[in-house]
C-alpha positions in Angstrom: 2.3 -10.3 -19.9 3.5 -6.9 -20.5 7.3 -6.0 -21.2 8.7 -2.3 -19.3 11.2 -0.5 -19.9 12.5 1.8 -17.2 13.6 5.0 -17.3 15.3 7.1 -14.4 16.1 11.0 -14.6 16.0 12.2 -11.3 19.3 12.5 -9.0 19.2 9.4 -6.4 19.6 12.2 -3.7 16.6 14.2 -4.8 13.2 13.3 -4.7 11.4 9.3 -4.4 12.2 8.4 -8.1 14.3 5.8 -7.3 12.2 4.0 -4.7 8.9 4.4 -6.7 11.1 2.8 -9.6 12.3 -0.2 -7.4 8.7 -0.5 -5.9 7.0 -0.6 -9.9 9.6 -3.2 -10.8 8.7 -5.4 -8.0 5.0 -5.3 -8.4 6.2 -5.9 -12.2 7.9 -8.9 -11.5 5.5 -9.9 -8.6 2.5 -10.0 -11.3 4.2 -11.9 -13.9 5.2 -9.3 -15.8 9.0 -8.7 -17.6 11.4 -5.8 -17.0 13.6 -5.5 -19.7 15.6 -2.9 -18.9 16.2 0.3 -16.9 18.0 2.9 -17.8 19.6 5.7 -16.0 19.6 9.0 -18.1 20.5 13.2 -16.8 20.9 12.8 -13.4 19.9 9.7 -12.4 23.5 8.7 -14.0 24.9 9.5 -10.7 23.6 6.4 -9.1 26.3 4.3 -10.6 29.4 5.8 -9.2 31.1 3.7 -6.6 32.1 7.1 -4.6 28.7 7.5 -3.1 28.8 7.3 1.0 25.9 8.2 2.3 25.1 8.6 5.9 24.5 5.5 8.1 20.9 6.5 8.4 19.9 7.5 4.8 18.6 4.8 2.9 20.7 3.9 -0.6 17.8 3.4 -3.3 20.4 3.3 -5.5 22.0 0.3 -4.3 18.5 -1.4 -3.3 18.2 -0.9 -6.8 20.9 -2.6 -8.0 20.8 -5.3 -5.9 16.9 -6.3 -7.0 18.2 -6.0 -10.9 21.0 -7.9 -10.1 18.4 -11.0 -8.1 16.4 -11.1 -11.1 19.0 -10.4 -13.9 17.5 -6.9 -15.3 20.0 -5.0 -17.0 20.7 -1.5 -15.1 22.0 0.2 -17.7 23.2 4.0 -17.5 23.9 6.4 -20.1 28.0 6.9 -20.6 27.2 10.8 -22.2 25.4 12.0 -19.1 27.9 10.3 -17.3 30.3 11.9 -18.6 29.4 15.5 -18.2 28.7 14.8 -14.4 32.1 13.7 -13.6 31.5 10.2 -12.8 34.0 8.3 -12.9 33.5 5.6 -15.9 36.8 3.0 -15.2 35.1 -0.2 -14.4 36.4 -0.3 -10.9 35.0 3.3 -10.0 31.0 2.0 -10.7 29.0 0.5 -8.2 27.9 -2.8 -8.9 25.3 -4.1 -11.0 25.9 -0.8 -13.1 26.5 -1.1 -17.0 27.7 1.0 -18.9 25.4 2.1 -22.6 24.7 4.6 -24.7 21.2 6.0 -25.4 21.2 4.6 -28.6 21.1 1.2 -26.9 18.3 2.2 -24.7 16.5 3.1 -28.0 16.7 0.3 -29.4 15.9 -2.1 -26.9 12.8 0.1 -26.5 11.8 -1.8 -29.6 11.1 -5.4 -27.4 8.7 -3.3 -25.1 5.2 -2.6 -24.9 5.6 0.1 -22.3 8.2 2.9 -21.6 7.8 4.1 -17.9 9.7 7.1 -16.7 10.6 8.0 -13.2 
């Protein structure tokens, strides 16, 4: 069994890095193998504000995302600096849910549990 760590740094709006995350921890999980974490880091911090409304028709990876860590209790953690400088909105009630809040010194050192470090 190997242990992953995720790591997200593309916008949810730009690009498939969010689905090809979701889709890598499923196979993950799907072949026995452990997700400790993912973590949300540049622009992939924008995920976790609750102000998102997307169009009926666009899918939300974000929140497919958040709702497969939240089934099988991985902890979607985004970083509260890059956060910061992008203007969301860190009160509790302003995140979307299954978002926590963490510092990158945090992801660094649950890096130490892993075996493998994959970025998206």
């Amino acid at each position: 069994m190997t242990i992953f760590a995720l790591l997200l740094t593309q916008s949810p709006f730009a690009g498939q890095a969010f689905q090809s995350c979701l889709r890598f921890a499923k196979a993950a999980v799907q072949a026995k193998h452990q997700v400790e974490h993912i973590f949300l880091y540049q622009d992939a911090v924008l995920a976790a504000s609750a102000a998102i409304d997307l169009p009926s028709d666009e899918p939300n990876a974000a929140a497919l995302l958040a709702d497969f860590c939240q089934q099988q209790q991985i902890p979607l953690l985004f970083c509260s600096t890059a956060a910061e400088k992008r203007g969301v909105n860190l009160e509790a009630e302003q995140l979307g849910a299954g978002y926590q809040l963490a510092g990158l010194a945090e992801h660094a050192m649950r890096l130490s549990k892993c075996d493998k470090l994959v970025q998206f």
